[in-house]
Structure formats: C-alpha cells, structure tokens
C-alpha positions as CSV (number, residue, x, y, z in Angstrom):
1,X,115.5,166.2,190.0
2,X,116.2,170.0,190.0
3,X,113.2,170.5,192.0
4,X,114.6,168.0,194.6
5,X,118.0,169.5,194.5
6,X,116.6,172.7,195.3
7,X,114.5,171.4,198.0
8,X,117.6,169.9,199.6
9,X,119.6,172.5,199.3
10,X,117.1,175.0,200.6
11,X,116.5,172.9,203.6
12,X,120.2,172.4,204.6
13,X,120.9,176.0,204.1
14,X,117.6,176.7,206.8
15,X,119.3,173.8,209.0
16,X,122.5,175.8,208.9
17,X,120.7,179.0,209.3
18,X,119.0,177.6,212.4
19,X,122.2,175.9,213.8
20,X,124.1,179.2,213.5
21,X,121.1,181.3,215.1
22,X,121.5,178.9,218.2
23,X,124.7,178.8,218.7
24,X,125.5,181.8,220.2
25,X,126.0,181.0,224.7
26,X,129.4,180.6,223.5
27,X,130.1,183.7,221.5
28,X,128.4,185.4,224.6
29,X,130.2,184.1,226.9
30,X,133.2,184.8,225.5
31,X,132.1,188.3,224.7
32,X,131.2,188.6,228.4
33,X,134.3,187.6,229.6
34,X,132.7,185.6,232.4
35,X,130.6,182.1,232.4
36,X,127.6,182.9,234.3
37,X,126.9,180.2,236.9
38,X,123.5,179.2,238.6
39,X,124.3,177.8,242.3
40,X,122.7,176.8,244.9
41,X,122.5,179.4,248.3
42,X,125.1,177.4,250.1
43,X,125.3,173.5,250.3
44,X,129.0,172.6,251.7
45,X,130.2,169.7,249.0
46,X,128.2,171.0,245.9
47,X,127.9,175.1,246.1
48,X,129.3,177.1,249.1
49,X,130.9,180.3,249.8
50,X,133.8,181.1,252.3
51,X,133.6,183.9,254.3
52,X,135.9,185.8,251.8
53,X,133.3,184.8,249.2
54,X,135.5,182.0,247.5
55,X,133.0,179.1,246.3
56,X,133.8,175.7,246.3
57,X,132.2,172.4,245.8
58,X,131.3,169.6,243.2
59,X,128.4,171.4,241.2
60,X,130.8,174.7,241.2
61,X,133.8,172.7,240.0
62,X,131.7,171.4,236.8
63,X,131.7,175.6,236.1
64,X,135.2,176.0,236.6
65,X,135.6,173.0,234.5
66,X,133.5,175.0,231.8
67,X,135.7,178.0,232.2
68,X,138.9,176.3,232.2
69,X,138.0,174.6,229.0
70,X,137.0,178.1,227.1
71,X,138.9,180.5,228.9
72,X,142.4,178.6,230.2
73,X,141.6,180.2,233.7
74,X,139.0,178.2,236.0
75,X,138.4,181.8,237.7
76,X,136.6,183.7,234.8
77,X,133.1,182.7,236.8
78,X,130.2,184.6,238.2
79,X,128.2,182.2,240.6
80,X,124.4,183.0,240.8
81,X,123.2,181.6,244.0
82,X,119.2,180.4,243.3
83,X,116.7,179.3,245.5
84,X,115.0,176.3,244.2
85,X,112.1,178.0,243.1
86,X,114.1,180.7,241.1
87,X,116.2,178.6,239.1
88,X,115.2,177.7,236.4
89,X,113.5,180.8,235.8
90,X,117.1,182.4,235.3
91,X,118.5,179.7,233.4
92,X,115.1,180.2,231.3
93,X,115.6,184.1,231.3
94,X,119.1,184.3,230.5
95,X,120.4,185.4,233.4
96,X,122.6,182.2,234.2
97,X,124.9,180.2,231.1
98,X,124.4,176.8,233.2
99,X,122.7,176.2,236.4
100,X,124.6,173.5,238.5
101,X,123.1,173.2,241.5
102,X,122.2,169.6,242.7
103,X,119.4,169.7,240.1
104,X,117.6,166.2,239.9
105,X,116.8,165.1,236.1
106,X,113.5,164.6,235.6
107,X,111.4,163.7,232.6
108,X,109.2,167.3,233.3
109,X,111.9,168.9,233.7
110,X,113.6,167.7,230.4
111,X,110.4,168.4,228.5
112,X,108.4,171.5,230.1
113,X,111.5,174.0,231.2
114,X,113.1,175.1,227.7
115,X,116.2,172.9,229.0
116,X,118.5,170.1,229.0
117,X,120.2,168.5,231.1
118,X,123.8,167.4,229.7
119,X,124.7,164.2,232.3
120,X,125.1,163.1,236.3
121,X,127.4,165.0,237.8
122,X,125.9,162.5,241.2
123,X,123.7,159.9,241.5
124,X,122.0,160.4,244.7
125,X,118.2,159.6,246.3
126,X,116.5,161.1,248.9
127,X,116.6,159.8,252.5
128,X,115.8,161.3,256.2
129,X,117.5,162.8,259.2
130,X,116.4,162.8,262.8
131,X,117.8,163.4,266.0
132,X,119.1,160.0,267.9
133,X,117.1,161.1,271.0
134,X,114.0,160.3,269.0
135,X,115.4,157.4,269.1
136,X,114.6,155.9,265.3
137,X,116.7,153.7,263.5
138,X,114.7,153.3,260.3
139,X,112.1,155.4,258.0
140,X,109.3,152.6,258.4
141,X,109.3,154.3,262.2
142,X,108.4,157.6,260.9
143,X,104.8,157.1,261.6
144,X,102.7,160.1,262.5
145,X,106.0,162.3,261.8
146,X,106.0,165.8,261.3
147,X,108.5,166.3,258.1
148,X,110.6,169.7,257.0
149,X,110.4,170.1,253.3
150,X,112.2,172.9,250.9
151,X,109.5,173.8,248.3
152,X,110.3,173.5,244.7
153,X,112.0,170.3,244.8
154,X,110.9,166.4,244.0
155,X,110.9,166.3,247.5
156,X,107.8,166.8,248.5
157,X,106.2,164.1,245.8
158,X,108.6,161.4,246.9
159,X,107.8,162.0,250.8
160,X,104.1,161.0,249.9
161,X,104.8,158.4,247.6
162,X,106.9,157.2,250.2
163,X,104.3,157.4,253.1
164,X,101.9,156.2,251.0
165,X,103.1,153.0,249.7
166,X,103.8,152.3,253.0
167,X,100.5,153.3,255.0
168,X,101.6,155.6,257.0
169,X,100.7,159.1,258.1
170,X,102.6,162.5,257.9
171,X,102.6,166.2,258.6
172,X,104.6,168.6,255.9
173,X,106.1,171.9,257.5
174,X,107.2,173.1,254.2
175,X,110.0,176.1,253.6
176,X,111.1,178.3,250.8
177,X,114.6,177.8,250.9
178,X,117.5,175.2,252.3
179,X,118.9,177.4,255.6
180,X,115.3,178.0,256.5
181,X,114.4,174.1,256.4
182,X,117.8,173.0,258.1
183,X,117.0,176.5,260.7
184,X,113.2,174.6,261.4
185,X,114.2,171.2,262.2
186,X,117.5,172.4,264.5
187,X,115.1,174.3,266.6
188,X,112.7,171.3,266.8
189,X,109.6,172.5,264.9
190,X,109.8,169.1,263.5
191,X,110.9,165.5,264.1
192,X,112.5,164.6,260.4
193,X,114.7,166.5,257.8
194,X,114.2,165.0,254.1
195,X,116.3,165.9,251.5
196,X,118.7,164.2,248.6
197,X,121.4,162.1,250.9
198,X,124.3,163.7,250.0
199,X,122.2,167.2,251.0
200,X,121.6,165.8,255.0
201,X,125.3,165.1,255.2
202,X,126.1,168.8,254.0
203,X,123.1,170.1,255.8
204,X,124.4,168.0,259.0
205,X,127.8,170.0,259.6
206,X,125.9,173.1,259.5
207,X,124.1,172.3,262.7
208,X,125.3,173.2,266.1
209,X,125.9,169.3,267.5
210,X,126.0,167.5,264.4
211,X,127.2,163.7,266.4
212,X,123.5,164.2,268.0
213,X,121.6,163.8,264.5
214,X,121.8,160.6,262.4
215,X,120.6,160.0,258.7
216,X,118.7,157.0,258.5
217,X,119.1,153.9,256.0
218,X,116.6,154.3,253.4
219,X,116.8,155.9,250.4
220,X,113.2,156.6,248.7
221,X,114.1,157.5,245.1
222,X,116.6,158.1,242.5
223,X,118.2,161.5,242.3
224,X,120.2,161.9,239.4
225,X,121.7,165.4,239.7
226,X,123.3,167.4,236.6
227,X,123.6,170.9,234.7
228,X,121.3,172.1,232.8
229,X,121.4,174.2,229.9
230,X,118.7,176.1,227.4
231,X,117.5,174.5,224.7
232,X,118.2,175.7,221.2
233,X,121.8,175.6,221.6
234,X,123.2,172.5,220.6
235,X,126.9,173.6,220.7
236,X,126.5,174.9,224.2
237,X,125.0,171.6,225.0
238,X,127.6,169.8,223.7
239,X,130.4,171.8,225.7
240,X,128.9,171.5,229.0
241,X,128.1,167.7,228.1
242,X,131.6,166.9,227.3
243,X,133.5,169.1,230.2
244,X,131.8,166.5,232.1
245,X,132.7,163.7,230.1
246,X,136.0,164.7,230.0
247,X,136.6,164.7,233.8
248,X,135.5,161.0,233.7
249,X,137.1,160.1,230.5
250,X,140.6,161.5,232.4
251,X,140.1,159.1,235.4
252,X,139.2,156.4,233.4
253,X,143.2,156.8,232.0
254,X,144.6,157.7,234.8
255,X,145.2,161.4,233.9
256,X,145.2,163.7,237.1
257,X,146.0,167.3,237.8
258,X,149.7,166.3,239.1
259,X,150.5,163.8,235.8
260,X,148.3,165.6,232.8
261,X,151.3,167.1,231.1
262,X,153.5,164.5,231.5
263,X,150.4,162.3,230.4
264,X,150.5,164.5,226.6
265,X,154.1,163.4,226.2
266,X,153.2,159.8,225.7
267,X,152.5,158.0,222.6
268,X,149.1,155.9,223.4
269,X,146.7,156.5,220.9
270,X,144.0,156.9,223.6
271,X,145.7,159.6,225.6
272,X,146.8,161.5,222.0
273,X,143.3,161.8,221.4
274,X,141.6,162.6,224.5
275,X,144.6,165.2,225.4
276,X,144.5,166.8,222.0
277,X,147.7,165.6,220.4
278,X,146.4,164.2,217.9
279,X,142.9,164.9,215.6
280,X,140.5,168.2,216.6
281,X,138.2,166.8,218.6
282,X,138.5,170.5,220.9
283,X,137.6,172.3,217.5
284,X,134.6,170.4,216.6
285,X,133.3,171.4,220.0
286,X,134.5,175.2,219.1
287,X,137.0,175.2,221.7
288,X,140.7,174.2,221.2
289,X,142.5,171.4,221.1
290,X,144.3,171.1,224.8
291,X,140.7,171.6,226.0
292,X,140.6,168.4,228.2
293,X,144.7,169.3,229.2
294,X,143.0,172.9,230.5
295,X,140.0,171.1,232.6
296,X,142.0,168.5,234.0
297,X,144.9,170.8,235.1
298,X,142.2,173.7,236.7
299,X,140.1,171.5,238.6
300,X,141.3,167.5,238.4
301,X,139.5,164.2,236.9
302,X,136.0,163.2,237.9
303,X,137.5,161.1,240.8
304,X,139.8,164.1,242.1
305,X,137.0,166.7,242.1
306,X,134.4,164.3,244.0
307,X,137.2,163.3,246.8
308,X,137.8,167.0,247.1
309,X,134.5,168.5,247.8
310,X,132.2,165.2,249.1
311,X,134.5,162.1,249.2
312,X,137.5,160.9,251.5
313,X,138.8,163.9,251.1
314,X,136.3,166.7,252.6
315,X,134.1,166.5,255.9
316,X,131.7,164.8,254.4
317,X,133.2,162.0,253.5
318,X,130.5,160.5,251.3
319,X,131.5,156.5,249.5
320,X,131.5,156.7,246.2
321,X,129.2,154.0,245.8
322,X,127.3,154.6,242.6
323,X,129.7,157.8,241.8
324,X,132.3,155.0,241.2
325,X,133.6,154.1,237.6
326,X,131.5,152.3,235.8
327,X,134.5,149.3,236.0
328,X,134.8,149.7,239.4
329,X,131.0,149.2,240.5
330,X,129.7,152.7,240.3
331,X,127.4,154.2,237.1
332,X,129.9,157.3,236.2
333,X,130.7,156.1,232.6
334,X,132.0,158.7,229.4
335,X,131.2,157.8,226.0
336,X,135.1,157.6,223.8
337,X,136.5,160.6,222.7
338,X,137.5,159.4,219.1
C-alpha cells in the first residue's frame, strides 16, 4: 500500500510538474505586455489594415477578445501578418501567441503541426469566382478551366477532388500569397478564382469593377476556420477556447456591448455566472472574474462581431447561414459556463 501511495503521489506531483512547465503563454504574455497575433496579409472581413495601420476584422476581433479578457484593453495586440506558407511555422517557433487567420481545421493539421485548434470562429467551404462575361453560371461549366490557387492552403486538394469526382479537366496557375492570386485572375491570366467563400466576397471588393465578377453556387468542401494555439499549454488552450465561447455564450443571453453592465445587475443565475457575479469560473481559467464583462464590452457577442466585420453590417454582407445560433439554424453553439 506504501509502495502505491508513493507511486501515486510521485506521479501527480510529475503531472503537476508538467502542467506548471506548460503553462507559461500566459505568464509571457503578460510579461510582454502584448498578445502576439498571427494574421493574415490583408483579407477585408477577417484580417485587414487601414491605411493608418488600424486592423480590423473577425479573425482580429477573436485577438482583441483575448486581450480584453487578460489585459482589460482590447489594444494591447501586435498583429503578425503571415503568408499561408509561413504560419504555422511562427505559431510553431514562438513568434506568434495565437494565429487567427481563416485557418481551416484539419485532422493533419491537428496532429502533425505541434497545435490545436480551440473552435470555429466560421464555418465556411470553398467555392469559385469568374467574370460574368465568361458567361458561367455554375462550377460543373468549369470544364477545361484554367484555375488561380494560393499555395499552402486545402485549396489545391479540394480543386482536384472536385474536378475529379466530376470528370472534368483543369489547369492550376498557382501563387504564393492572396494579393498575388486575386492580382492574376484581375488581369486575366486565368478564367476562375478558388478560394474559401467568405475569402471571394473579401477578395471581390478589392478588385477594380467588382459588379462584373460573380461567385458561383457551389461549395466543394467544408471549411471550418479557427485559432490555433501550441500544444503543451493546456491553460493557454483553454483561454483562447473559452474567449470564443464566451462571445457565443453572450449572444445566446442576450448580452451585447450596449447592455453588458446593466446585464451584471440582474439576478438570473445564468447571467451571475457567465458575467462573474457569482462562482470563479475567470480564476480557474487564470484570468479574473469580469473576464466575459471585459470581452463582451471591448469587442461585442459572437453575433455583434460577425455583423460588424462580414454580416449585415460591413460590405460584405455575408448570411449567417451556418454562423447562426445553433437555435436559430446555424452550428455556432458554446458549451455552459457552470
């Protein structure tokens, strides 16, 4: 019996040992004084810079979140903008806290990188652009198309899939980056742009005439975009996780940026909870206990930040569709906070 007391003993000490060795992206961060955010190089509605150098969008609003929550000031944020190719090596390296930059969750990705993924920030799938003039009004026309690609993305495997399951020949003109691939298929070097939907709508009000390009009705494949975080931190994890179930959590009750305070007045159990009133849900996470009263103030609910940067609210104007509340037809759905 002593022996197995030891053993226990021993091996929950190591656990702890291990646990406290990992958990240390928050004490940096903190330290640092900044949350370090991978972006992308400038997609309007996710990750975008103003000409002042202000960024804006849903992926960078998920930071801001991040910051809010630790920090009490959505500002504290460094945005990293990363090709597609380059980041996860600076999530890997250490250069980057979180990368949020309409990443789509794959099961290589979640096994071979060093890296979670903490949720779906948007569900999206990949679908195609052309100019009316070519006069196309469905993908099963694309026939003997040539196709612009950006490397380093599930693109490129679901554009031959796609082409193969339906007999059908293609050409790849592939680029390294976004501008480069939107740049290509403007000048007319060739006939299709493929990319996450959500990405042609952003990618379309960058163009010069964007009423002479239309994106057509099928969509190829599930995109699930979300952070991702290194592994080996599971209290990191958890924060970047939560921030996001938070946002959802708040529109689920009804708490917005506008009502949140009056919102921490009331006596539902629910809202006591979630808003930190009642029990220490914001110190289990290492944070405090307002932490979902400092998100939700900074940068909105779940519903707020999509209208804002892809929804009614923004030039894209995206549907909510599958971004919807889970009771309200969509997939966006927060475990309790209890």
């Amino acid at each position: 019996m002593k022996r197995v007391t030891l053993a226990l003993t021993l091996a929950l000490a190591a656990g702890l040992t291990a646990q406290t060795a990992g958990a240390q992206t928050l004490k940096t961060v903190k330290d640092r004084g900044t949350l370090s955010c991978g972006v992308s190089q400038g997609l309007p509605g996710f990750s975008s810079p103003d000409d002042k150098g202000n960024w804006t969008g849903l992926d960078v609003d998920l930071c801001r979140a991040v910051a809010a929550a630790i920090f009490n000031d959505p500002t504290k944020v460094k945005y990293v903008p990363l090709s597609a190719k380059d980041r996860f090596t600076a999530l890997q390296s250490g250069e980057i806290d979180v990368l949020s930059r309409n990443t789509t969750w794959t099961i290589s990705r979640d096994t071979s990188l060093g890296a979670n993924f903490t949720g779906v920030t948007y569900y999206d799938g990949q679908g195609f652009m052309v100019k009316k003039s070519l006069k196309v009004n469905s993908a099963l026309e694309l026939n003997s198309a040539s196709v612009c690609v950006q490397t380093g993305t599930t693109t490129e495997q679901n554009l031959a899939d796609y082409f193969k399951a339906n007999n059908m020949k293609y050409e790849v003109i592939a680029f390294g980056t976004n501008d480069e691939t939107v740049k290509a298929y403007e000048a007319g070097r060739c006939d299709v742009f493929t990319t996450d939907q959500s990405g042609l709508y952003a990618n379309r009000l960058k163009l010069a005439n964007p009423n002479d390009h239309m994106v057509l009705p099928e969509i190829i494949s599930k995109e699930p975009l979300g952070p991702m975080v290194r592994h080996g931190d599971d209290q990191w994890f958890d924060i970047v996780k939560w921030t996001l179930f938070a946002m959802v959590t708040a529109e689920e009750l009804g708490i917005t940026s506008k009502n949140v305070d009056e919102k921490a007045k009331m006596e539902n159990p629910e809202l006591k909870r979630v808003l930190g009133t009642d029990g220490n849900f914001g110190e289990q996470l290492g944070l405090t206990k307002d932490w979902v009263v400092r998100i939700v103030k900074a940068v909105g609910n779940y519903g707020e930040v999509f209208d804002r940067n892809v929804g009614s609210g923004s030039p894209l104007a995206i549907n909510r569709g599958l971004n919807n509340l889970w009771n309200k037809g969509g997939l966006q759905y927060a475990p309790p906070i209890r």
